[in-house]
N, C-alpha and C positions, 0 to 999 in steps of 0.2 A: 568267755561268754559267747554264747549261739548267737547267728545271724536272728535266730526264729526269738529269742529271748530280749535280744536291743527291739522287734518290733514288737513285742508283748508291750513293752517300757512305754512305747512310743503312745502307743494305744490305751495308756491307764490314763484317771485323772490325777489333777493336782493331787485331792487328799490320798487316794492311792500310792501315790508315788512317794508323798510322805510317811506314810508307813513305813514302804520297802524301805527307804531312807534310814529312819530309824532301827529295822530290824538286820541296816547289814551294818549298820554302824554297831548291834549289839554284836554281831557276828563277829565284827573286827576286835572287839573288846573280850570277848572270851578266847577266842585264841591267842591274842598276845601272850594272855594267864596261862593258856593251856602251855605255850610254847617256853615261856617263863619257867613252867613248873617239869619242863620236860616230858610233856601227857604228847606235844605236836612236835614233830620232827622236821615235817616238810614248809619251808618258812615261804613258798611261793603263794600261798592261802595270803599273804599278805598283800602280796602286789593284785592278786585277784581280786580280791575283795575292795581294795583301793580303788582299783578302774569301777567297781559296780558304783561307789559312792558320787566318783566326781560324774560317770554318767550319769547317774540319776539327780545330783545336783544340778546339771546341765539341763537337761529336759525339764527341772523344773522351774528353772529362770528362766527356757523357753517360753515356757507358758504364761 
């Protein structure tokens, strides 16, 4: 994740950020399957996608 993208985060609201929340948690959920099923090779989409949740869970206890 971009320096320019954690300040995107920083800049949304609450329900904003509950979105994104939601939508990388669906992220995290279809690659597991993908990778499961052998369709994803590269398993670092996991640790990636994992930092986006706990930040964005972060900024939103921030708030």
């Amino acid at each position: 994740m971009k320096k320019n993208d954690k300040i995107a985060l920083r800049q949304k609201s609450t329900d904003e950020l509950q979105a994104a929340l939601r939508e990388t948690q669906q992220k995290l959920a279809e690659s597991r399957v993908r990778f499961s099923n052998g369709a994803l090779k590269d398993s670092s989409v996991f640790k990636k996608l994992r930092y986006q949740i706990s930040l964005i869970t972060a900024l939103i206890n921030q708030k």
